[in-house]
N, C-alpha and C positions, 0 to 999 in steps of 0.2 A: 250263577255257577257256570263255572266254563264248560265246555261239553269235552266229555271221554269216551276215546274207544272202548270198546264192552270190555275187550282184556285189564283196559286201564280201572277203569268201572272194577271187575272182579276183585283186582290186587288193594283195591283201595278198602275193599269190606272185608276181605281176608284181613287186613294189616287192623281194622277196628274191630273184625271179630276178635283177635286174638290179644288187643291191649283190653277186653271187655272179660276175656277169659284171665288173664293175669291180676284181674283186680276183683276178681270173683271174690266175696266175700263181704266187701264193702258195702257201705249203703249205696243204694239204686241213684240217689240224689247226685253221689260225689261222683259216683260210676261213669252218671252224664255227663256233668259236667267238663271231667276230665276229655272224654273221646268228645264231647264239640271244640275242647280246645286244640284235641287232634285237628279235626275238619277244619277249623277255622285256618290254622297254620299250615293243612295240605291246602286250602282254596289260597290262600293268600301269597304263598309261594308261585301257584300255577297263575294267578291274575299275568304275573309277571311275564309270562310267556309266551311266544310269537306261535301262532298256527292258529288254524278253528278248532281243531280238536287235539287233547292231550293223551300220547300214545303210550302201550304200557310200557317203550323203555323209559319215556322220560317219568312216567308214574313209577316207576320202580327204583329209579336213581335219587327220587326225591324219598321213597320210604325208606332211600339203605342210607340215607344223610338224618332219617331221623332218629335211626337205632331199632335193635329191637325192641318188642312191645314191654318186653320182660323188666323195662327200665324203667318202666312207669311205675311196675309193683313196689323194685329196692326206694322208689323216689318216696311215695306214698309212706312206706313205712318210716322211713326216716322222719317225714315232717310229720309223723303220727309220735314219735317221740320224742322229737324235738320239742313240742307238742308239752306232752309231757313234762318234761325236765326243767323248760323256762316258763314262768309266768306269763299268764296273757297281756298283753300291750295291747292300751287303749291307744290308740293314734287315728287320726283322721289324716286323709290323702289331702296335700294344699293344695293338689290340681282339682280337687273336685271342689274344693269351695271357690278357688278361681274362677269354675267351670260356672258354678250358679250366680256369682255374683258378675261376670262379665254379660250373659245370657239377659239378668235384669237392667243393668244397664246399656242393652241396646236400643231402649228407649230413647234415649238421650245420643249412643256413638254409633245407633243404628247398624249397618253391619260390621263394621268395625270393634263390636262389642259380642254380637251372636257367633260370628264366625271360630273368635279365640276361644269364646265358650263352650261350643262344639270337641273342636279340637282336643281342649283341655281335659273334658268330657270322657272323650273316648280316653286317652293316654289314661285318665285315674280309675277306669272300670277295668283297664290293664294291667294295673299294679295291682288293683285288689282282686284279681285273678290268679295271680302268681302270689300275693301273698293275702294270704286268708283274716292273716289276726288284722291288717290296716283299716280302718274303717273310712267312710264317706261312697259306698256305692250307693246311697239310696240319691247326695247332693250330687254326686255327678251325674245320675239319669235323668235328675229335674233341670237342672243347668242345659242337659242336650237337646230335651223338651222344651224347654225354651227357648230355647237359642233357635233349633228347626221351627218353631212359630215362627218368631220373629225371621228369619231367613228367608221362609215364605210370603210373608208380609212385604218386605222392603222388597220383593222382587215382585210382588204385583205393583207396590208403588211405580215400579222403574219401567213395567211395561204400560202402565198409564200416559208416566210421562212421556213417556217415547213417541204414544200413539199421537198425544198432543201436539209433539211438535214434526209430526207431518213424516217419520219414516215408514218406509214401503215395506208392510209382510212380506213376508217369506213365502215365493209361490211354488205349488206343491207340484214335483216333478210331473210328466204327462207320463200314462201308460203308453207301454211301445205296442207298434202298431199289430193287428193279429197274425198277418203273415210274414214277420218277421220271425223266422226261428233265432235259437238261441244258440250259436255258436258249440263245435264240436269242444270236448276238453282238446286240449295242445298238449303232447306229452315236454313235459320240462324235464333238460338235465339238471341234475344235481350231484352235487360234492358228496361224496358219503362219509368224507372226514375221516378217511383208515386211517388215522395215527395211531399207533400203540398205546398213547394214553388214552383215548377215546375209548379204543376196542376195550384193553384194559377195563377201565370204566365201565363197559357194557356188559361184558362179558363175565366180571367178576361183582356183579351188581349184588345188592343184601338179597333182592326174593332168588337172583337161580343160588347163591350160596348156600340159604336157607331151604332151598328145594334138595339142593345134593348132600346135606348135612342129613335131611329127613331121608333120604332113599339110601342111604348106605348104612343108616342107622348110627349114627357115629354122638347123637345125644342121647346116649342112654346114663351116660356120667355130668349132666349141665344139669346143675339144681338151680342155678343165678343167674340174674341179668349180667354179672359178670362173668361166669363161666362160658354163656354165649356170645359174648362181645369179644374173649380172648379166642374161642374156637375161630371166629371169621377171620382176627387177625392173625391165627395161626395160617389159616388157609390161604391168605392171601398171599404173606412171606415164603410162601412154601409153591407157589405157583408163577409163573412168567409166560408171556404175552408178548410172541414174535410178529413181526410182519413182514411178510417179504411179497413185492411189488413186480408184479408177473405183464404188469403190463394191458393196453384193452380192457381197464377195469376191472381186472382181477388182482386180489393181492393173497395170498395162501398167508394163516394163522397157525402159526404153531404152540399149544398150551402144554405145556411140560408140568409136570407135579415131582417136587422133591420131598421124598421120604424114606422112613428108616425101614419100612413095610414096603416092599415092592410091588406085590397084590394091592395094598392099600393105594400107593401111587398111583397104579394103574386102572384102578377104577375109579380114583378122584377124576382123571383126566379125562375118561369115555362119558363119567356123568356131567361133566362139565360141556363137555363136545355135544350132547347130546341137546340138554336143555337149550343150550343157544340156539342152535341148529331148531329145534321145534317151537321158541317160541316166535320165532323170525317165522318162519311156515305160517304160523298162524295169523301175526299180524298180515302179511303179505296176503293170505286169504281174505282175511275181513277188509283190507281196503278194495281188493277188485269184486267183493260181491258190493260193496257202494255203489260202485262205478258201472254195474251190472243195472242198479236198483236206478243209477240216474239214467242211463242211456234208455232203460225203457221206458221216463217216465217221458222224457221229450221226444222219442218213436212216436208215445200215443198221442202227443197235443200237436205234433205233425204231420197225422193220419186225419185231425178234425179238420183242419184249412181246406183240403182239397173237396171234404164232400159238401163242407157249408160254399166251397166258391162253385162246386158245378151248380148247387142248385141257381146261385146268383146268375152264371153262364145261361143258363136254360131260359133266365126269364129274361137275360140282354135277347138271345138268339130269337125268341118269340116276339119280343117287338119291333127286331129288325123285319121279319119276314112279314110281318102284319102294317109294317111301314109306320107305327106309331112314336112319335116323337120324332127328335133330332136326330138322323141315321150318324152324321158325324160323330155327336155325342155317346152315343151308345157305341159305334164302333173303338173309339177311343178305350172306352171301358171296357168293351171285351176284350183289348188287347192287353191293359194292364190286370183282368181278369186272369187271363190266361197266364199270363206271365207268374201273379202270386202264385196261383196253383203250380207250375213246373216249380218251381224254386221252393215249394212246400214239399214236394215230391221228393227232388233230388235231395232235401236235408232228411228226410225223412227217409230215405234208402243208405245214405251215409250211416246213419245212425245205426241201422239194421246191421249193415255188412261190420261195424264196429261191438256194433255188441255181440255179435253171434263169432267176431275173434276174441274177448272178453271170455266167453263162456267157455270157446271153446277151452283156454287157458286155466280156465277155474277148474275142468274136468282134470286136467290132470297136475293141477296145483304148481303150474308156471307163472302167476300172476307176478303183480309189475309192482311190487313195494320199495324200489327204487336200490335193491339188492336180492340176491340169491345165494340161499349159503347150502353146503354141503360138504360132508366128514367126508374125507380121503383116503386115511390111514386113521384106527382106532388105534389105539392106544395099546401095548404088549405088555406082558410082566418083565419087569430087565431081569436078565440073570445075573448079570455083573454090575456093583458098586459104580456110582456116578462119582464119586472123591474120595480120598483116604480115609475122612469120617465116616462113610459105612452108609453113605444114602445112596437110595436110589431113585434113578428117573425115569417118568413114563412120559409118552409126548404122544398126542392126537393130533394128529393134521386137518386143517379147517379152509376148502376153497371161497370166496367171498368174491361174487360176483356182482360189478354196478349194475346193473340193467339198462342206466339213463334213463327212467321212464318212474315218474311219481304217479299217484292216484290223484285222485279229484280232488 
């Protein structure tokens, strides 16, 4: 599983709490089943994706591409009487008997027979996922099971033969030496990609829509998965996403709301302004208490070099004065002694003076999440029509500052 930021984390169990709550009723079997083919299809998307960890925008751009949860309910009941209405069909999946019969004979095509087996395998316990009446999930599991023996099998064959014919293991890297510190972070610039489509994209993403749908109360008339899929796309056509480019990393956002309610407008647009603006706060705080959490931890493992090397120092300095051994030798070593020790010191005061600008930043939530956002102008009620049809617009001003500085 890829690793997620805690926000990302959160968004992902709200979005399977809430397909767990739409299918309330069902049995507990199908219930699960359905939400791990959620999880399977949120991991397998995020496999795809560059970084060590997945942040909630990009966790929330993938749950506003998958709909709301409410789609799983209308999906359910449909194939509940579809169900119904046609007769059941016996049919067996071909991938799955491919899948068993290529698996047995890699006896004979070795991996060239377990591999396609696999393969096969997997694709037929995906169809019979998606469709329930197909049959052959029990020949496509054994076909996999076999195939994965055999795959392990011809690969211990091949590290045999390998050994035989005289190639060199793989030698296992050396640990680096102990008073070697580990390099400060390097703050890296980065692009923050203000295009309006982007912004766009982020800012009108499915969780803040469905956040400012819930705080203005505006479903109290959504019975369906389609009543809430037309609500978003009402929201959307009804809202625009300026950018204008100030220069030194700054670009000011302008979100305008058109509607027939000018009150309504104008608090579309502050909750809109609002949510972005705090969930960016947040993340920006979660990655510099990281970077809090590292910078102390390599302080402390660059406070132990210097007391493990004075004792070393103590026992060179005693057998110089007692004249025992080689003085050249030992002098030699109390100079590269000495040496580890400042150079443990000095990384280990960098550290200090960098985390204690760190913290200081966290106290008053300046931290370096590679932007800084902040409302400018909220949002008014218009008193006058935005066009002859009788709308009107609100607009909230949004400043957007790069910082040039990522987290760790």
């Amino acid at each position: 599983m890829k690793p997620r930021t805690a926000e990302a984390s959160r968004l992902e169990e709200s979005y399977v709490a809430r397909v767990r709550s739409a299918l309330a009723g069902r049995e507990s079997s199908e219930v699960d089943e359905i939400v791990q083919s959620v999880r399977t299809h949120i991991e397998e998307e995020l496999s795809g994706k560059s970084g060590e960890e997945v942040s909630a925008v990009e966790m929330a751009n993938l749950l506003d591409q998958l709909g709301p949860p409410e789609a799983y309910l209308e999906k359910d009941n449909a194939d509940a009487e579809a169900s119904q209405q046609t007769p059941a069909k016996s049919c067996t999946s071909p991938l799955a008997i491919i899948s068993l019969v290529c698996s047995l004979l890699s006896v004979v095509l070795g991996p060239f027979g377990c591999i396609p087996g696999i393969v096969c395998g997997h694709v037929a316990l995906g169809q019979c996922r998606r469709d329930r009446e197909l049959g052959g999930r029990s020949l496509a599991k054994a076909g996999m099971i076999i195939g994965y023996v055999f795959v392990t099998w011809w690969a211990l064959i091949g590290l045999v033969a390998l050994s035989f014919i005289g190639l060199k293991s793989v030698r296992s890297a050396r640990a680096a030496p102990v008073a070697s510190a580990p390099p400060l972070p390097t703050p890296q610039h980065t692009n923050s990609g203000n295009s309006e489509a982007a912004l766009r994209s982020e800012i009108l993403s499915w969780t803040n829509l469905d956040n400012v749908v819930k705080q203005l109360k505006l479903d109290t008339d959504l019975k369906t998965a389609a009543d809430w899929q037309s609500k978003y796309e009402t929201l959307r056509k009804a809202i625009t996403v300026k950018v204008a480019d100030q220069g030194a990393g700054v670009d000011m956002i302008e979100i305008a709301v058109t509607d027939k309610n000018p009150m309504l407008a104008q608090q579309i647009a502050n909750a809109i302004a609002d949510n972005y603006a705090s969930e960016t706060a947040k993340a920006r705080n979660d990655d510099l208490v990281n970077e809090v959490d590292f910078l102390k931890k390599n302080e402390a493992d660059n406070l132990e070099t210097p007391k493990r090397t004075d004792a070393e120092l103590a026992n060179v300095k005693s057998q110089i004065q007692s004249n025992s051994g080689d003085l050249t030798a030992l002098g030699a070593k109390e100079k590269d002694l000495q040496k580890t020790r400042d150079e443990a010191e000095e990384a280990r005061e960098q550290y200090h003076k960098t985390l204690l600008a760190l913290q200081d930043k966290l106290k008053d939530h300046s931290g370096s999440h590679g932007v800084q956002v902040e409302i400018v102008a909220r949002a008014l009620i218009p008193a006058l029509p935005y066009n002859a049809l009788g709308d009107y617009r609100a607009s909230a001003l949004i400043k957007r500052k790069d910082l040039g500085l990522v987290a760790r």
